[in-house]
N, C-alpha and C positions, 0 to 999 in steps of 0.2 A: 711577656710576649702578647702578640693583639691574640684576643680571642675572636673563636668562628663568629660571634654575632658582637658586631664593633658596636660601642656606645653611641660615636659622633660618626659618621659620614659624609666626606666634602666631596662634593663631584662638578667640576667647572666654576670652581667659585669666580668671581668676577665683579670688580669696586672701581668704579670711574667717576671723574671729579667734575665740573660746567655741565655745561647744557646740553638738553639731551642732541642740539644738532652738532655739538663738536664738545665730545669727551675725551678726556684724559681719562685714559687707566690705571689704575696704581696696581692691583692686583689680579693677574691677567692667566685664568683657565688653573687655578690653584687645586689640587684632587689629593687627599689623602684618607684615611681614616684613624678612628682612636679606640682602642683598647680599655682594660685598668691595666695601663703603663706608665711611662714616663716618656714621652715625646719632644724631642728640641726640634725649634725650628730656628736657625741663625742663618745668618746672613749678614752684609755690611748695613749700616744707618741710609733707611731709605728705599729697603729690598723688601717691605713691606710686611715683615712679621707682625706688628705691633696694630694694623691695620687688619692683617688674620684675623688675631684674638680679638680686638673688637666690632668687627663682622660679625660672627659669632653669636656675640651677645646683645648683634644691635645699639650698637653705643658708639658710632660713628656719625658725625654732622648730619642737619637734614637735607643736604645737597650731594650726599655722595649715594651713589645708586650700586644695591649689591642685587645681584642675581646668579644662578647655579641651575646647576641640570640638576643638582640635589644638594637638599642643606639637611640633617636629618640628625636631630638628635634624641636615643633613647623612645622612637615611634615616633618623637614628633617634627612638623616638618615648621623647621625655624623660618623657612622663609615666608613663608603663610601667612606665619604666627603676629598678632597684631601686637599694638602697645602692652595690652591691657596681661596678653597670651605671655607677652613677655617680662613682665612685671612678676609674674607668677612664677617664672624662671628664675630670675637673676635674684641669685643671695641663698633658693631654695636648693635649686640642681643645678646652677650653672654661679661657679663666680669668679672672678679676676682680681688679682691681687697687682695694682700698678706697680710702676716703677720706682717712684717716690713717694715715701708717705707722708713730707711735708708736705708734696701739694695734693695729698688722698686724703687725709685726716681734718676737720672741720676745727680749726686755729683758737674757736672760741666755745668748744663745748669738751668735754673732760671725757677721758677715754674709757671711762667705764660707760658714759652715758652714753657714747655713740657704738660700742659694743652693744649695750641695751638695747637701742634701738633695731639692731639686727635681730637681737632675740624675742626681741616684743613685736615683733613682724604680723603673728597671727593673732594679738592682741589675749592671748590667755592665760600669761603668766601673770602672777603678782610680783610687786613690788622688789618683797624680798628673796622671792624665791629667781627673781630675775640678776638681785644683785650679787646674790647665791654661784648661777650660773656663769656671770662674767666674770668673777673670780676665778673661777673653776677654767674658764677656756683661757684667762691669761696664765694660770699655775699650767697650764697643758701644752702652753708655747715656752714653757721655762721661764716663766718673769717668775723672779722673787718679790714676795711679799706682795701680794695681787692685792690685798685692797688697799693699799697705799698707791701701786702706779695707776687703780682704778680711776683716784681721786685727783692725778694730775692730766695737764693739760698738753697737747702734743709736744710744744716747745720746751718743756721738761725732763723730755724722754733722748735717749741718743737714736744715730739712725738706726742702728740694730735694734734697738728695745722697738723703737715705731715701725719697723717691719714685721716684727714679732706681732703685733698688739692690729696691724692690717693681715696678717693670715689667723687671727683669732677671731677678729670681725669674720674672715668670709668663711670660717669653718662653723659659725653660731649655728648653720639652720642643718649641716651635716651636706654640703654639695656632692652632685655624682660626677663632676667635672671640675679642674680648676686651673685657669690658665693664672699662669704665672708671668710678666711683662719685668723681665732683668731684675728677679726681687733681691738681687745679691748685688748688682754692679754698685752699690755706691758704701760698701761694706768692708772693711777691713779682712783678712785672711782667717782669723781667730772663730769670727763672729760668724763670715760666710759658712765654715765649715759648722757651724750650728744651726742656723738655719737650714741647710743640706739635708742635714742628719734628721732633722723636724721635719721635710718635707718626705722625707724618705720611709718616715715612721709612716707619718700621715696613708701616704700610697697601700704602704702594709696593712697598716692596720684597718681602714675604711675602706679598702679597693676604688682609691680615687683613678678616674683618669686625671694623669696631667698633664698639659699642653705648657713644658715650658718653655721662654722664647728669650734667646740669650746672644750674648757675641760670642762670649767664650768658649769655643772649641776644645779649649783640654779640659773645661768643667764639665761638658757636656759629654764628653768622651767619656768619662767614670762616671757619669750620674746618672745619664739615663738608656733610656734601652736602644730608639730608633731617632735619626736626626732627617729633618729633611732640609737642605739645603736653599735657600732661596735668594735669587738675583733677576733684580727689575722688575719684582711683582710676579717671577713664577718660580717654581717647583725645577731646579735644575737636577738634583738628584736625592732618593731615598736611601739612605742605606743605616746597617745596624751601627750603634753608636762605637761599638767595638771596631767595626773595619775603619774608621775614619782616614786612618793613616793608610789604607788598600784604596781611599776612595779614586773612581772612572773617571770624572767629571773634570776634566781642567781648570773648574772655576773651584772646587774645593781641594784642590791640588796646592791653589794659587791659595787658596787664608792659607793651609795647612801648611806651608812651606813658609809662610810671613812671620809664622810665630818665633818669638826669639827659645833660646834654651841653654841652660846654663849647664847641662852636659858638655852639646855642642857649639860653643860661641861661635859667630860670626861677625865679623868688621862688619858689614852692609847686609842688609836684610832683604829681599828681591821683592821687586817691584811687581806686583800682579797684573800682566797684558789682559788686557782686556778682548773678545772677540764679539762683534755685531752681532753673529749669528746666534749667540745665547742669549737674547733679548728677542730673537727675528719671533713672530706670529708662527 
């Protein structure tokens, strides 16, 4: 559950694309907060989850313009915060695990080394006591025999191991947030449900917040705590991940009714009407 005093604070967030005299919005009056919980935020491709999280963390082009009546993570106020402020952040207390890690993973340097790198951050580790440690975070994501897949190179690794081996990179420095961008859609059933369990430890055992950001509404329904809904760049509704099937809102009415189910078959799967007014300002 969120606690009295949230980690992350979003209050109006706000991401728009051209010129400052005719902007596109992508992500329009966005307000939640985060806990050490487990937070979904889904929606369709294009409903701006993935532009959330990296709002966030500042890792969005340098033509897209974010502003909020509050961006506040942990005391500090992210929007303030310069390169330099955020530099200081990302990897230490805040980090993000992409979607893919064929295109996260550096194709021509070997996974232990670019582990390393995250843990040679502060520059005070040695050598071995460095390769000590990357062993230790991939034996902690469940890779077998961690100084052999240290020593290989991404295109070596299946995608489950390269998911694995991208939330051991972003756990190197111990983050107090970690958003997660669909680390399971390209993952087989067996595998996903390992990763889950990994991420579920994680939360436990460190008091991570995590902001994951997913399509899938029945993963999301058993995995985390609260979902916020999102269509056209806003926040249609919040609610606990358990009611999702009680949810108010016509537009999560409309996923939740799309999903197929092999309890209940259906010939044709209903098309979700769409209304103006859940996009209107």
């Amino acid at each position: 559950m969120t606690t009295a005093a949230p980690l992350l604070q979003v209050q109006g967030l706000q991401v728009a694309y051209g010129t400052p005299a005719a902007p596109v919005p992508v992500v329009r009056g966005v307000s939640f907060t985060l806990g050490r919980e487990k937070l979904a935020v889904v929606g369709e491709s294009g409903s701006g989850k993935t532009t959330v999280g990296r709002a966030l963390l500042k890792l969005l082009p340098q033509q897209a313009r974010i502003s909020a009546e509050r961006l506040q993570f942990d005391g500090v106020d992210l929007l303030q915060a310069g390169e330099r402020d955020m530099q200081a952040l990302r990897g230490r207390r805040l980090s993000m695990i992409m979607q893919d890690p064929k295109y996260s993973l550096n194709p021509v340097m070997s996974i232990g080394r670019q582990i390393g790198e995250a843990v040679q951050r502060d520059g005070k580790v040695q050598r071995a006591e460095c390769d000590e440690r990357v062993e230790a975070l991939l034996a902690r994501v469940r890779i077998r025999e961690p100084k052999r897949v240290a020593a290989q190179y991404p295109h070596e690794v299946s995608g489950g191991m390269g998911q694995r081996v991208m939330i051991a990179m972003m756990l190197a420095q111990r983050p107090q947030l970690l958003i997660a961008d669909e680390p399971t859609s390209a993952l087989d059933v067996s595998v996903r449900q390992e990763v889950l369990g990994l991420l579920d430890e994680l939360v436990a055992e460190q008091g991570l917040a995590l902001l994951f950001i997913s399509h899938d509404l029945n993963l999301v329904k058993h995995f985390c705590d609260r979902v916020l809904v999102m269509y056209a760049g806003r926040i249609v509704e919040t609610l606990a991940a358990a009611d999702l099937r009680q949810a108010s809102h016509p537009y999560t009415r409309g996923l939740m009714a799309s999903l197929p189910s092999l309890r209940h078959p259906r010939a044709v799967l209903p098309v979700l009407q769409r209304d103006a007014a859940w996009s209107a300002a």
